[in-house]
C-alpha positions as CSV (number, residue, x, y, z in Angstrom):
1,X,117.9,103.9,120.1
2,X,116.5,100.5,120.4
3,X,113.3,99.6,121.3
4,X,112.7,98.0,125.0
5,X,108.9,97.8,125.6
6,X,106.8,95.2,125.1
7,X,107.2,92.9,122.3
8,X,103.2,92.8,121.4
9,X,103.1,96.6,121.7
10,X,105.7,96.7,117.9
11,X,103.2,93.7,116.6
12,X,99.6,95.9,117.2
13,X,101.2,99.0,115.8
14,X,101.9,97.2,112.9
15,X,98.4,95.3,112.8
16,X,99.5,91.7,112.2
17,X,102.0,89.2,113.7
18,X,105.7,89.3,114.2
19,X,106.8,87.0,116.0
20,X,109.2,88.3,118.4
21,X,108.7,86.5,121.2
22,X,109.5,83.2,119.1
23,X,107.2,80.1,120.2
24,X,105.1,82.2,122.7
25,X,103.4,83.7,119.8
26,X,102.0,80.0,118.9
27,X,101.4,78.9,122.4
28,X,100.0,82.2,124.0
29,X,96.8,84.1,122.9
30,X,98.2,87.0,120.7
31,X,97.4,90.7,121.8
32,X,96.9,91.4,117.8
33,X,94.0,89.2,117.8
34,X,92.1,90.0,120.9
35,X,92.8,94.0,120.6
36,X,93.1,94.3,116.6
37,X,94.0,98.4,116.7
38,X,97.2,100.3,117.9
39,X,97.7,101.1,121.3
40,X,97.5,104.2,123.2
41,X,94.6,106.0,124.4
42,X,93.8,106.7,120.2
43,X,94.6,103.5,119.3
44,X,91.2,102.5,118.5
45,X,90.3,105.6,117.1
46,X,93.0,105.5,114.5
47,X,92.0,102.4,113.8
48,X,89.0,104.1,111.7
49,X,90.7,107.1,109.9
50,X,90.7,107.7,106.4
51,X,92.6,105.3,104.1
52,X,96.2,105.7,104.7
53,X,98.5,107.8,101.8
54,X,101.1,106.0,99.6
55,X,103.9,107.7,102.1
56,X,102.4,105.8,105.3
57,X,102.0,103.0,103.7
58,X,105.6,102.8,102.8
59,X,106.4,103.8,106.3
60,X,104.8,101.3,108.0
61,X,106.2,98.5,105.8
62,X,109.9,100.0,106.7
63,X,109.2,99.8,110.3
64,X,107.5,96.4,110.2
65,X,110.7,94.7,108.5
66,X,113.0,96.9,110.9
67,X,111.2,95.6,114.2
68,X,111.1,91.8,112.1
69,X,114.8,92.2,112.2
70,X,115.8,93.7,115.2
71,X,117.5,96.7,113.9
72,X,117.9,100.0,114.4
73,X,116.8,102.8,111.7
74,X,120.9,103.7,111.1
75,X,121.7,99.7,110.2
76,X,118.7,99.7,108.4
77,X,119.7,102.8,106.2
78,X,123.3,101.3,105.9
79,X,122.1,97.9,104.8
80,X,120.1,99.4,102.1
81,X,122.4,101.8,101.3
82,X,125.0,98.8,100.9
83,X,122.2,96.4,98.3
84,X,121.0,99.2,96.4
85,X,124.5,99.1,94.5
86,X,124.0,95.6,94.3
87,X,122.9,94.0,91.3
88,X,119.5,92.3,90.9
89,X,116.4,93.7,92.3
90,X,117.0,95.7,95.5
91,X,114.0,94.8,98.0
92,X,114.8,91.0,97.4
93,X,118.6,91.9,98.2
94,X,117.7,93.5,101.5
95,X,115.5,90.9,102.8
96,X,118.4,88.7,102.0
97,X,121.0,91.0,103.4
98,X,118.8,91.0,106.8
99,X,118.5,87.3,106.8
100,X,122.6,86.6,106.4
101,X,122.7,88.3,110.0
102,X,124.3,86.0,112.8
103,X,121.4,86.5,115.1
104,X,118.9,86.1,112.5
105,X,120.6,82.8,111.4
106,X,120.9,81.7,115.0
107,X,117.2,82.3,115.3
108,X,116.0,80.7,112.2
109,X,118.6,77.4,112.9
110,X,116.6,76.8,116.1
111,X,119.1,77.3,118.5
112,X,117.3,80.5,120.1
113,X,113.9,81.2,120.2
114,X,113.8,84.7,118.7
115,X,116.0,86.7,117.5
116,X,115.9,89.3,120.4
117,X,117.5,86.0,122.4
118,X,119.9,85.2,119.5
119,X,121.5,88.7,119.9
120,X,122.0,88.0,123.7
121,X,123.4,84.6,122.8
122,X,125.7,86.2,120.5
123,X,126.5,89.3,122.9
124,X,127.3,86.8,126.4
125,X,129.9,85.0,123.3
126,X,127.8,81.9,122.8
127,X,128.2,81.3,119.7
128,X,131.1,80.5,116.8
129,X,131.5,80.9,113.5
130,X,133.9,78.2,112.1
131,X,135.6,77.5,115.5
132,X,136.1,81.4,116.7
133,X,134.1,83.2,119.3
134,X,131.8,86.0,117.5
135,X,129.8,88.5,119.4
136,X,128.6,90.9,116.8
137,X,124.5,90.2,116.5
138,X,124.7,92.0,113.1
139,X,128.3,90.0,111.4
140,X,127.4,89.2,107.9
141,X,127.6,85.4,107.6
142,X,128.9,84.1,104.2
143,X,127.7,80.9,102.4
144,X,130.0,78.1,103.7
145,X,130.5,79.3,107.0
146,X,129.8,77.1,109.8
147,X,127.6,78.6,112.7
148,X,127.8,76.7,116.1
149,X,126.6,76.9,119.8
150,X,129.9,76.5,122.1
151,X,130.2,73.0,123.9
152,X,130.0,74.8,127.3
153,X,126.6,76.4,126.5
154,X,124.8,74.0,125.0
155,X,123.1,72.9,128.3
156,X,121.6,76.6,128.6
157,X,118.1,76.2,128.7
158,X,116.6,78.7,126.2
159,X,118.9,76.8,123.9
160,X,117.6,73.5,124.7
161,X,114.2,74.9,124.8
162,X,114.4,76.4,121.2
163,X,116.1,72.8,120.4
164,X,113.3,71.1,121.3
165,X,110.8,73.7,119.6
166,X,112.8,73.6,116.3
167,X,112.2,70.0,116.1
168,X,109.1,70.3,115.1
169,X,109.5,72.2,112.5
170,X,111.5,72.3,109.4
171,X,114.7,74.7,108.5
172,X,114.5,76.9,105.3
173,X,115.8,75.1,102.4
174,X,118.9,77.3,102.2
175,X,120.5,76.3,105.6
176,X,121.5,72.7,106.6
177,X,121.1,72.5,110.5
178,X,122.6,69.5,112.5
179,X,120.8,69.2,115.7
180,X,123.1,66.7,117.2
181,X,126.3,69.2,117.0
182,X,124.1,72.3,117.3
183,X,126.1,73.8,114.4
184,X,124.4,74.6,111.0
185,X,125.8,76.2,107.9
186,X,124.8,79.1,104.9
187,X,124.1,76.9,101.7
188,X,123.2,79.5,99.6
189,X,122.2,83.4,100.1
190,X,118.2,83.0,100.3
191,X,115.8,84.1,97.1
192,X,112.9,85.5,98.1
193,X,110.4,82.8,98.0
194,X,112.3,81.1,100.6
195,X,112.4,84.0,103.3
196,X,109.2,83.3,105.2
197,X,108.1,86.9,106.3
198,X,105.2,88.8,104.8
199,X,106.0,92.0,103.7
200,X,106.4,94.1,100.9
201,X,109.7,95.0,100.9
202,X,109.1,97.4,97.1
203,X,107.5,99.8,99.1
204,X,110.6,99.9,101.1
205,X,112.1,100.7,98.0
206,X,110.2,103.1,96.6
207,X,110.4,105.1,100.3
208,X,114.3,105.5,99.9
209,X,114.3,106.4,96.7
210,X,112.3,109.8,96.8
């Protein structure tokens, strides 16, 4: 089941930022930082228990990069399931994995400004992938593959909003993004040091392997 409360509500659980909420969490002031604890009527009191054990801690770091992403525990499993026979070191292959997503590409492209609005993008059939109508949030996007906003719904403003937000900013080194025709493509799948989340996806790892 996925989650519909409030965005800030996943981001204080997890005790630091995750953006979900796209460029409000730069303009507005962030929940995490005026109520540093979890919430609930113990929040606060958790806040001061004994040190967490190696299994929590593993825990948490699944569920921060699960509510990062936007997915649910069984396409979480799956995707794991799927880079763990992969070769090469498996918490840099899931991070990548999560980051070839259509709605996290749409996101990080700056045509939507989170990826909670990328999926609806994607969902309401916004968005093409070389020239043909896609509306599967989580469809794999290979390197090479073109990723565009239809012509009819590129007046839509949450896209020109996140348009004029992504200006300001720079795309990750492994996408090339062309503002004018609000299309952008996969260079290359991403390493690690060029996927811009903080989190330590070993212990992730080291969870699904007991």
């Amino acid at each position: 089941m996925r989650y519909t409360g409030a965005s800030c509500r996943q981001c204080r659980r997890e005790g630091t930022k995750l953006f979900l909420k796209g460029t409000k969490c730069f303009t507005e002031k962030c929940p995490v930082e005026r109520r540093p604890y979890p919430p609930g009527q113990h929040g606060q009191s958790q806040s001061r228990r004994r040190k967490s054990s190696e299994y929590s801690k593993q825990l948490r770091e699944k569920q921060k990069i699960k509510r990062i992403y936007g997915v649910s525990e069984t396409q979480f499993r799956n995707v794991f399931e799927k880079v763990s026979k992969l070769p090469g070191i498996t918490g840099h292959n899931l991070l990548a994995a999560l980051e070839s997503r259509l709605d996290n590409l749409v996101y990080r492209m700056g045509f939507a400004p989170s990826r909670k609005s990328a999926r609806q993008l994607i969902r309401h059939r916004h968005v093409e992938i070389n020239g043909k109508t896609v509306d599967i949030p989580s469809y794999v996007v290979a390197p090479g593959q073109e990723v565009r906003v239809r012509q009819k719904s590129r007046e839509m403003i949450l896209v020109q909003g996140a348009m004029e937000q992504a200006t300001r900013g720079a795309s990750p080194s492994w996408l090339a993004v062309d503002r004018d025709t609000f299309s952008g493509r996969m260079l290359e799948r991403p390493s690690r040091p060029n996927i811009p989340i903080a989190a330590q996806e070993q212990l992730v790892v080291e969870l699904y392997s007991k």
